[in-house]
N, C-alpha and C positions, 0 to 999 in steps of 0.2 A: 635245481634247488628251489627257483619258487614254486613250480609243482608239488612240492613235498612241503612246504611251507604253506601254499595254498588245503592241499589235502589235514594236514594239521588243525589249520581252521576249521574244515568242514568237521571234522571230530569232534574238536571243541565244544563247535556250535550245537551239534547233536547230541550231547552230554548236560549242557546247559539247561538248569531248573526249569520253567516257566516263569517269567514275571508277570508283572499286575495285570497288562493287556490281555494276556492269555488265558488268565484266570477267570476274566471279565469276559471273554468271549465262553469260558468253559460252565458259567454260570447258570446257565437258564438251562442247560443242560441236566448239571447239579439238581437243580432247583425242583425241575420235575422227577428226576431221582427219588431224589427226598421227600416229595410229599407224595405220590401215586407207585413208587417201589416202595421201599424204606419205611416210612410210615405205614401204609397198609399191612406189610407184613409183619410188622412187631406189633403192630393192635392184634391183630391174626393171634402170634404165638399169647399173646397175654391171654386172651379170651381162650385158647386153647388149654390153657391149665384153670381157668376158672369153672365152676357147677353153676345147674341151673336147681331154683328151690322147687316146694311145691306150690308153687302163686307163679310159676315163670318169669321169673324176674333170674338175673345172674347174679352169681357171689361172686367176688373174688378171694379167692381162698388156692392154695397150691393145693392141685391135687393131681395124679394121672389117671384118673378112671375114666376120661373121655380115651386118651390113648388105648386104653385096656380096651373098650368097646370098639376102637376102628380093626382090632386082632380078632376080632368074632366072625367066626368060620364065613357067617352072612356075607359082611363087609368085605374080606377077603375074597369069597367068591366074585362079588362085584369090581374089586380092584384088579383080581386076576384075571375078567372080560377085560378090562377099561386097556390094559397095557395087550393084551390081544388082538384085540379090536384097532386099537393104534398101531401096533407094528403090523399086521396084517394090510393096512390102511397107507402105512409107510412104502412098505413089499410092491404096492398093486402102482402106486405112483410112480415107484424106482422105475418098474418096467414097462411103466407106460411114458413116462416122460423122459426115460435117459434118450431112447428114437428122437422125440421129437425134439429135444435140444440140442442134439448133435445135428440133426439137418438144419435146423434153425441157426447153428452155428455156421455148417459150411456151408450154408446160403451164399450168394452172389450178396455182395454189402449192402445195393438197392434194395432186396430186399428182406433182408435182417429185421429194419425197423417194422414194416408191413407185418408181417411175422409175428416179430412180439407184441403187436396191438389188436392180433388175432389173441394170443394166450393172454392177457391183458383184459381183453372186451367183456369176462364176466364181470372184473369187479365193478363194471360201469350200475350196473346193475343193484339192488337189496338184495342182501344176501336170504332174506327171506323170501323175497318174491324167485328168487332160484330155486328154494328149494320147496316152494309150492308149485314151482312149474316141473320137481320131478314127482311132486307127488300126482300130480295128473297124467305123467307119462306111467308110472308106474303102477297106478292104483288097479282094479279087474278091471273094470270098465273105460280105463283108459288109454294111450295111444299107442304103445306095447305093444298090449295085448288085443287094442280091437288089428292090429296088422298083422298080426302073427294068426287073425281068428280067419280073417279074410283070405290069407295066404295060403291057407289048411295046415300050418306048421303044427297047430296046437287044437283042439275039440275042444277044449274048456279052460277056461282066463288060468291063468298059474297067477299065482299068491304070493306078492312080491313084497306088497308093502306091509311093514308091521312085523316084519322079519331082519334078522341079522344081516342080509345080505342086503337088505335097502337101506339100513345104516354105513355097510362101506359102501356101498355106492354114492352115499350122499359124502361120506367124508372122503372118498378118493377125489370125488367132484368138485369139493369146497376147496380144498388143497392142494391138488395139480399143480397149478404156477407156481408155488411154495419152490416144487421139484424143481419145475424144469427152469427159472431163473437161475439160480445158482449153477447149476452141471452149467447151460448155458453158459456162462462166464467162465467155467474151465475150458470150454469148449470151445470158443472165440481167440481165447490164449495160447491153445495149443499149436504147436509149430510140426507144422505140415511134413518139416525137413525130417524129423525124427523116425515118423512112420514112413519116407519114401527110404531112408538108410537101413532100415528094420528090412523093408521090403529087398533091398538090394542085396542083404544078408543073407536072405534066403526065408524069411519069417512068411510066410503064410497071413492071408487075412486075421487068421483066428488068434492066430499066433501076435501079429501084430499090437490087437485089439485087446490081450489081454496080456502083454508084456510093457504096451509103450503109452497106448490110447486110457488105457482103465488106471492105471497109476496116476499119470496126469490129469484125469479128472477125478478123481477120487476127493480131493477136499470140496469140488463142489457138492459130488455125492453125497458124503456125510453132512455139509451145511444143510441141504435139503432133506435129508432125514430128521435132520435137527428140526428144522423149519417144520414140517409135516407132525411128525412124532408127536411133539410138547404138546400144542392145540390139541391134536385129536384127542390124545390122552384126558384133558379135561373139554372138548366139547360136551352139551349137554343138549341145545336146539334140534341139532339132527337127530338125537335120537330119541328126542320128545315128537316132533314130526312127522320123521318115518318110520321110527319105530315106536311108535304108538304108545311109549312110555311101558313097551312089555321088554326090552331090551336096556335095562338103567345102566347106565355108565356110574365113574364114581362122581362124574361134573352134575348127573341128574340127583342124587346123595345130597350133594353138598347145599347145591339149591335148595332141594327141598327143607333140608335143616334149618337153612335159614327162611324161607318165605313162607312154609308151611307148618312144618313142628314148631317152627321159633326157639329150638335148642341151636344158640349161637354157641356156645361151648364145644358141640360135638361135632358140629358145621366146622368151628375153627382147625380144632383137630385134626381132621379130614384135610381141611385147609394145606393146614400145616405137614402133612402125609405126603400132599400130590405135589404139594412144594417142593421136598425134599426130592421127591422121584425126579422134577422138571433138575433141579443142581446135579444130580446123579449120573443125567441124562445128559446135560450139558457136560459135565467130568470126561466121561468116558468119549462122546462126541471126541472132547478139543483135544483127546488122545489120539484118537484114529484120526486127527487131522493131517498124520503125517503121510506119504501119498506110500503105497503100496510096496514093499521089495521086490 
């Protein structure tokens, strides 16, 4: 009886609103919400339905003709690299980082932490000064290629930088840990017991791995697509960088709308576009959060 009376309570209490303490602790939370989410994006949608005159100045007036312009073939061709370029980007992280979180997982627990302050050790770093340091590995003349010149692999430097392919390189790069944290914490969770009874079954490794091991880590998987995907999608540095601003994403668009043209209207709009793709993206994510049949 007082188990069941105990239990009662515990219900109660986890049904129970928050009071004023909780509110107060939930505040400064809110607070930056509200002004760096919230705020920003509703200046965003307003400027997004307003025109710019001929003096460059903004009206506010409703109108959708900036919409109408982010639907021209142009813009669409560049939004249809940008979501490319990102799931591609997403794709090369999954299969490079689900290995190393799973070892990093059944690591010996000494050294788990070791481990992840190896995958950890770039953010110590600028993130520009990393990716100036693949622009020197990468460049004709540099570490690449002078190894590959010396090794006889290659008779003349390959063209690496200023190309699509130096762009996912820089965003598999930047974004790596994105992946392999999350799977990581599936990976850690996972109970050993499951895959030795799968085995005892008669399950095969592969069989295993993709009946008992890939379900239970699947909602890290998806976190980290999530994680990787959003960014890349509007990165704009890496591929000002590396790709030498001949490969525009729609994050290099939107910049330049606003630091360059000075049309904040059509910047917004754009804004407002990749916003919608980032809620879309998240949607369908917290769907596939469910782990696998």
């Amino acid at each position: 009886m007082s188990a069941g009376f105990s239990l009662q309570q515990v219900q109660a209490e986890s049904q129970r609103q928050p009071a004023l303490p909780g509110w107060l602790l939930l505040s400064p939370l809110l607070l930056w919400l509200l002004l760096f989410v919230i705020a920003p994006a509703a200046i965003l949608l307003v400027y997004s339905f307003c025109r710019r005159d001929a003096l460059g100045q903004v009206v506010y007036d409703f109108n959708l003709e900036n919409y109408k312009r982010v639907f021209d073939p142009i813009y669409l061709r560049i939004l249809w690299r940008s979501l490319f370029f990102a799931g591609l980007s997403t794709l090369f992280c999954l299969v490079i980082g689900y290995p190393v979180a799973y070892f990093i997982g059944k690591a010996a627990e000494n050294m788990r932490n070791l481990l992840l302050v190896l995958v950890m050790i770039p953010f110590w770093t600028s993130f520009l000064i990393r990716t100036y340091a693949w622009i020197t590995i990468l460049k004709s003349e540099g570490l690449l290629n002078s190894l590959m010149l010396s090794t006889g692999l290659v008779s003349l430097p390959i063209e690496i930088m200023y190309t699509p392919a130096a762009v996912i390189i820089g965003l598999v790069y930047a974004y790596l840990p994105f992946m392999i944290l999350p799977i990581y914490g599936s990976v850690e969770k996972l109970d050993n017991a499951l895959v030795e009874a799968a085995m005892d079954l008669g399950a095969g490794p592969l069989r295993a791995f993709s009946t008992v091991i890939l379900p239970l880590t699947w909602p890290g998987m998806v976190a980290g697509a999530l994680l990787v995907f959003v960014p890349a999608l509007g990165m704009f540095a890496i591929t000002d960088l590396m790709g030498g601003a001949r490969v525009p994403m729609v994050g290099n668009v939107i910049q330049n709308q606003f630091l360059q043209a000075r049309d904040w209207p059509f910047g917004s709009a754009l804004g407002v576009t990749l916003m919608t793709l980032f809620i879309l993206v998240f949607w369908l994510c917290s769907r596939k959060l469910k782990p696998l049949s």
